[in-house]
N, C-alpha and C positions, 0 to 999 in steps of 0.2 A: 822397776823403772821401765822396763820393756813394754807394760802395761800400758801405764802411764802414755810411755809417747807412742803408741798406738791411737790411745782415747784422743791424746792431742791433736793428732794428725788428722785423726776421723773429723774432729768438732771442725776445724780449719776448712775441712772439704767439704764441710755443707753450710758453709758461712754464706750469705746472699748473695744471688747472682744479677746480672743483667734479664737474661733468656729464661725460659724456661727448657730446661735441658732434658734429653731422653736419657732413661737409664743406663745405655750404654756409657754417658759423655760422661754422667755425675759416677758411675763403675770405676769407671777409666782413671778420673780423676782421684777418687778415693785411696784407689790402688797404686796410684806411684804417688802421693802422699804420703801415705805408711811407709814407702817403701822406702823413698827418700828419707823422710824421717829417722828412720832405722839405720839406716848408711852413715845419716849422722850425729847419731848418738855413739856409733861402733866408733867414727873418727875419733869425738870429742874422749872417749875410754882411752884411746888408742895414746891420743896424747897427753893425758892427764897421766896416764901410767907410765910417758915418758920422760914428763916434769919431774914425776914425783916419785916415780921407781917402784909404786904401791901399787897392788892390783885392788878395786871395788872388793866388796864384801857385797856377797849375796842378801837381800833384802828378807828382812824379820821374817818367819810363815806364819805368824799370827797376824802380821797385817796380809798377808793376801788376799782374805777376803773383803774385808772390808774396803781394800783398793778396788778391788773387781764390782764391786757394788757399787762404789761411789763413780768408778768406768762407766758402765755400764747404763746406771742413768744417767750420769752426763750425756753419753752419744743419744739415749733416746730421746732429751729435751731436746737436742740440737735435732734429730732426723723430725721430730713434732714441730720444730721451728720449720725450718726448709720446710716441711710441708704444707703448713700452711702459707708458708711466702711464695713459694711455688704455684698454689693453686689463686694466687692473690694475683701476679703475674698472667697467668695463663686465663682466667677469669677476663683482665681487661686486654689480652689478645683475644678472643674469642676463640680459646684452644681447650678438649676436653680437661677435664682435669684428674690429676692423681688418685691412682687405687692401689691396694695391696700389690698390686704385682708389680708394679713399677718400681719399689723398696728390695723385694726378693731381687728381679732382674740386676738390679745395681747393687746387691750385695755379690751375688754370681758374679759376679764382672771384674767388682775388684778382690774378689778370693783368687780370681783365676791370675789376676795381674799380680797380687802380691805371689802367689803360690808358684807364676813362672820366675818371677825376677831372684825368689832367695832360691831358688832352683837352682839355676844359670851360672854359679860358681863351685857347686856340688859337683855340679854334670864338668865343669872345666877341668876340678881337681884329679874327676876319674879318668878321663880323656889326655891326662898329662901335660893338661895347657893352664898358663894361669893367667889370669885377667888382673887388671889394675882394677880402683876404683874409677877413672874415668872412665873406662870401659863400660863398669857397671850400671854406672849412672848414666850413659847414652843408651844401652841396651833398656831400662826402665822409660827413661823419658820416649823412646822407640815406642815401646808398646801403647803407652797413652797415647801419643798424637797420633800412630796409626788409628786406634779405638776411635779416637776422638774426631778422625780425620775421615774414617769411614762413615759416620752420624752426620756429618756436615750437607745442608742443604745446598744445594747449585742453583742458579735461574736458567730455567733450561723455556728455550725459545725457538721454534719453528722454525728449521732449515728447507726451504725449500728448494725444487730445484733450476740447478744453473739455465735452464732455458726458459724460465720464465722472469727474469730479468730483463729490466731496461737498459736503453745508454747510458742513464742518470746516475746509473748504481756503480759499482766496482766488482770488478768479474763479468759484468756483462758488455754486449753488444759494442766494440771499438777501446773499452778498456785494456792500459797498458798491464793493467793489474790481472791474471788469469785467474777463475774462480777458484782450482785445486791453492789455488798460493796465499788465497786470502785467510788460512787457519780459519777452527771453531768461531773465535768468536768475530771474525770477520764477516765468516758467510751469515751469521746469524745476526748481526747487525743491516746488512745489505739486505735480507731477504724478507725483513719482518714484515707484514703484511702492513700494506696502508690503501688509502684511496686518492685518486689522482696519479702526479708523474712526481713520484720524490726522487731528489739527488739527494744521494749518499756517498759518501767517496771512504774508504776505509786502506790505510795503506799498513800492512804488517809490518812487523819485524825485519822480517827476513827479504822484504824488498827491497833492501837499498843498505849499505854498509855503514852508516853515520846518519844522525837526526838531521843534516843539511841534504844531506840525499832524500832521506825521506820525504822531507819536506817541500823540495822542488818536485819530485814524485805529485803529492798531494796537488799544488800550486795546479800543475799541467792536467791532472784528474779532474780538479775542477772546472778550469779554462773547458777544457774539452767536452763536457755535463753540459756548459751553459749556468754553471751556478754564479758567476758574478753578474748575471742578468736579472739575478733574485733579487726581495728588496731586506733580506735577511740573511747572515752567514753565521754557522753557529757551528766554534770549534769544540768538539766535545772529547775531550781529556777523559784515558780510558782510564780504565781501574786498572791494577797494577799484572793481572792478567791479561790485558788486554779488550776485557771485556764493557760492551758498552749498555746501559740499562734500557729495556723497551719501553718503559714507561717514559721516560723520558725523553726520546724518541718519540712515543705519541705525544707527549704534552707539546712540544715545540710542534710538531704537523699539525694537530690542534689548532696550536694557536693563530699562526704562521700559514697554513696550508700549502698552497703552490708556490707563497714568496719567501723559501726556504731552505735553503741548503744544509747539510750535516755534513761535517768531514771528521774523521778521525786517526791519530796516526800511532799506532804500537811504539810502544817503548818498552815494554815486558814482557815474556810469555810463559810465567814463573806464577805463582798461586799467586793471588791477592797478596793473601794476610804476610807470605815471604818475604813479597816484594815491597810491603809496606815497613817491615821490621828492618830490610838489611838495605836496602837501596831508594832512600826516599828521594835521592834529588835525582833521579831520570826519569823521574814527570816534569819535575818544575824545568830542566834540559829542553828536554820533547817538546814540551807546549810554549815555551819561547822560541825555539825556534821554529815551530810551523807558524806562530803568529808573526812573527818578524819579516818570516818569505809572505804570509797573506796580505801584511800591511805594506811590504814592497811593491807586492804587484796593484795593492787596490791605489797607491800614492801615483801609478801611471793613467788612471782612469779618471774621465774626466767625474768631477764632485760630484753631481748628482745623479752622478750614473752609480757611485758606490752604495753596495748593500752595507747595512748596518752590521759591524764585527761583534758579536757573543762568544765567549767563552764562557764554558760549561763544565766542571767535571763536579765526581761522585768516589767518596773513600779518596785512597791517592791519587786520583784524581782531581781530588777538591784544591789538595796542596799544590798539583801540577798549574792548575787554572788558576789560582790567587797569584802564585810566582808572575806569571804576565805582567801584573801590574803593580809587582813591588815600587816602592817607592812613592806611586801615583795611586790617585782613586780613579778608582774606574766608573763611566759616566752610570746612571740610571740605566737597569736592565741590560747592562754590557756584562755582569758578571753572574754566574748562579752556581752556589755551591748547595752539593746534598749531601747528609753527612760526615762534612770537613773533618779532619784528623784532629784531636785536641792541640790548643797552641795556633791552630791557621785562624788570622782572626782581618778583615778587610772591612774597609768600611765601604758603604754604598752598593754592597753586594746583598742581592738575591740570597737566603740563608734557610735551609730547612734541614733543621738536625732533630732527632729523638732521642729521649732521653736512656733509651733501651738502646740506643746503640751503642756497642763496643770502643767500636771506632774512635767516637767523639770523646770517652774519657782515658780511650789507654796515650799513655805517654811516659816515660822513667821517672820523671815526680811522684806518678800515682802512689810511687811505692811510700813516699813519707809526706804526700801533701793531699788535701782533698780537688777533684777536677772541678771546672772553671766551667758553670752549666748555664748562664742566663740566658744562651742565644737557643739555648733545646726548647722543644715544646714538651709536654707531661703526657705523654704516651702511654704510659705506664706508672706503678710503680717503684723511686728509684730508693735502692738499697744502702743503708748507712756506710760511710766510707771506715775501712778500717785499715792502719797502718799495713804494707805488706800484703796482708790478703787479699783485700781488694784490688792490687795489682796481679797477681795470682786470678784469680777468677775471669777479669775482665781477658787478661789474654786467654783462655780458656772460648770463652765465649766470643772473641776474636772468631774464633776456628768456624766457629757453627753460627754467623751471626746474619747471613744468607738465608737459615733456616725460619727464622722469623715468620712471624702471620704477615700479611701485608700491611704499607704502613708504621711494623712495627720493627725493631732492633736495624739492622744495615737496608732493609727493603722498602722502597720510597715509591708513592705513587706517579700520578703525572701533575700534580702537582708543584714538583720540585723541580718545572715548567713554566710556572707561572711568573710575570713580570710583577714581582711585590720587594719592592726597594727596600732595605732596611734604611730608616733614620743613621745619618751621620756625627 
């Protein structure tokens, strides 16, 4: 039986993915499958020997081999499947494709993660300490998402520096915002290279103790830019980091140029993918109420002195910027979503999701339903939905779905800029 759900766990861990994964992620992955698996096969013993007061009989040895064999090829048809699915994926990313050593790599990876985890209670026993299984099973799941966490691609973007800044920005020249205050992804949203005088206004986290502080923060950041002299205002809803995308950033200057303004206001400074699983309504929080204080102040202006109000976001973000206009549709080009979370659905909204993103199909359905895809474009290849695993993998590729080619899985170009209305 031990065999068995080895083989099991293996085929499960290379069922089809979104991404194309590097051997560390699909390592990692393999190796707290078995390991899990094994944890609960020892429960289910644990309690069948409690119902029943009988302990298992050790399994025939005349079947062993022929289990081992029938093992055996199973995971190979399954590693022959993944590889070619794999290079099918990576194919229409435009990303090399799979050789021998990428199979090696990911079999080391997860030798090493099974061979720590059933360690880790040995080692407790001699040490004179004993662990639970809850213990266990967060020390295993530990190792994968570090593995997995370490493999994860970032959008890393030219920080330049604080003296080459305008007034228009945040951190610079009369801003109440100092540059050191603006975090990572503040200065790298403020600083991305453009042409012309862009305003940008970006107010962190830790600027202000509540999203109505924040938010009159912003209000006054802009006031004092000059941005409601633009014939464009565009609130961009960060990702759940904080972080705000440069392409899209270019796509609106693009379009917009001079008559343009960007604000953005932190509500997280927690990973994405964290912030997306355990705190989903402090976007949808954040982006009502900066839009509330923006539509306050622009209601004192005389009418056709008002810029046109946009809201924008990407990932949690998508859910924070659709929240704005619960209830109501939002006019033509007021609203643009990239990558929406599955479930955020708006009518009259700008929409550019891939079908290789993570994003767009995890949700707790996934586990016994298949995801809801007519608004994705065909990016890729997308992989049969199967009960359970397919929930599994997608959050998997959650982790690493930044890593992407361009274009493809959570990475949007500027594009996802463009004024293209969806039908209502």
């Amino acid at each position: 039986m031990t065999a068995l759900t080895v083989v099991l766990a293996t085929v499960v861990s290379l069922a089809p993915s979104l991404l194309p994964r590097e051997p560390s992620v699909q390592g990692a992955l393999t190796g707290v499958t078995i390991v899990l698996a094994l944890i609960a096969r020892r429960l289910v013993l644990i309690l069948r020997r409690h119902l029943t007061g009988r302990t298992p009989r050790p399994g025939s040895r005349e079947l062993r081999l022929p289990v081992a064999v029938v093992g055996a090829s199973a995971v190979l048809v399954a590693a022959a499947t993944a590889h070619h699915r794999q290079n099918r994926l990576r194919e229409a990313m435009s990303v090399p494709a799979l050789d021998g050593r990428y199979w090696l790599d990911s079999l080391t990876v997860a030798v090493v993660v099974v061979g720590v985890s059933l360690a880790l209670p040995r080692l407790a026993r001699v040490l004179g300490r004993r662990r639970d299984a809850a213990t266990a099973v967060a020390v295993v799941l530990g190792i994968g998402v570090a593995t997995v966490s370490a493999s994860s691609g970032e959008a890393v973007d030219t920080v330049s520096s604080p003296t080459t800044l305008s007034a228009g920005l945040s951190g610079g020249s009369g801003s109440a915002v100092a540059w050191k205050d603006l975090g990572r992804e503040g200065q790298r949203f403020v600083s991305l290279p453009s042409e012309g005088s862009p305003i940008r206004i970006y107010v962190p986290l830790a600027a202000a103790p509540d999203p109505s502080a924040r938010a009159g923060l912003a209000v006054d950041e802009l006031r004092r830019a000059g941005a409601f002299r633009r014939a464009h205002l565009v609130v961009t809803v960060p990702t759940g980091s904080g972080w705000v995308d440069a392409a899209a950033v270019r796509g609106f200057e693009a379009q917009w140029g001079e008559d343009v303004a960007l604000v953005a206001q932190q509500y997280s400074d927690r990973p994405s993918w964290a912030t997306f699983v355990l705190d989903r309504r402090a976007a949808a929080n954040e982006a009502r109420t900066l839009v509330a204080a923006l539509r306050a102040h622009l209601s004192t202006l005389p009418e056709q002195q008002r810029p046109a109000l946009h809201v924008y976001g990407q990932s949690l973000g998508a859910s924070g910027a659709s929240a704005v206009f619960d209830g109501t549709d939002p006019e033509p080009c007021a609203l643009f979503l990239a990558g929406p979370p599955a479930g955020v659905r708006t009518t009259h909204a700008t929409v550019l999701a891939n079908v290789s993103d993570p994003v767009v199909w995890w949700r707790p359905s996934l586990l016994w339903s298949p995801p809801e895809l007519s608004h994705a474009r065909a990016d890729a290849p997308s992989p049969p939905w199967i009960p359970v695993v397919t929930f599994v993998h997608t959050t998997v590729d959650l982790l690493t779905s930044l890593a992407a080619a361009p274009g493809h899985g959570h990475r949007y170009g500027e594009d996802q800029a463009r004024c293209t209305p969806a039908p209502g």
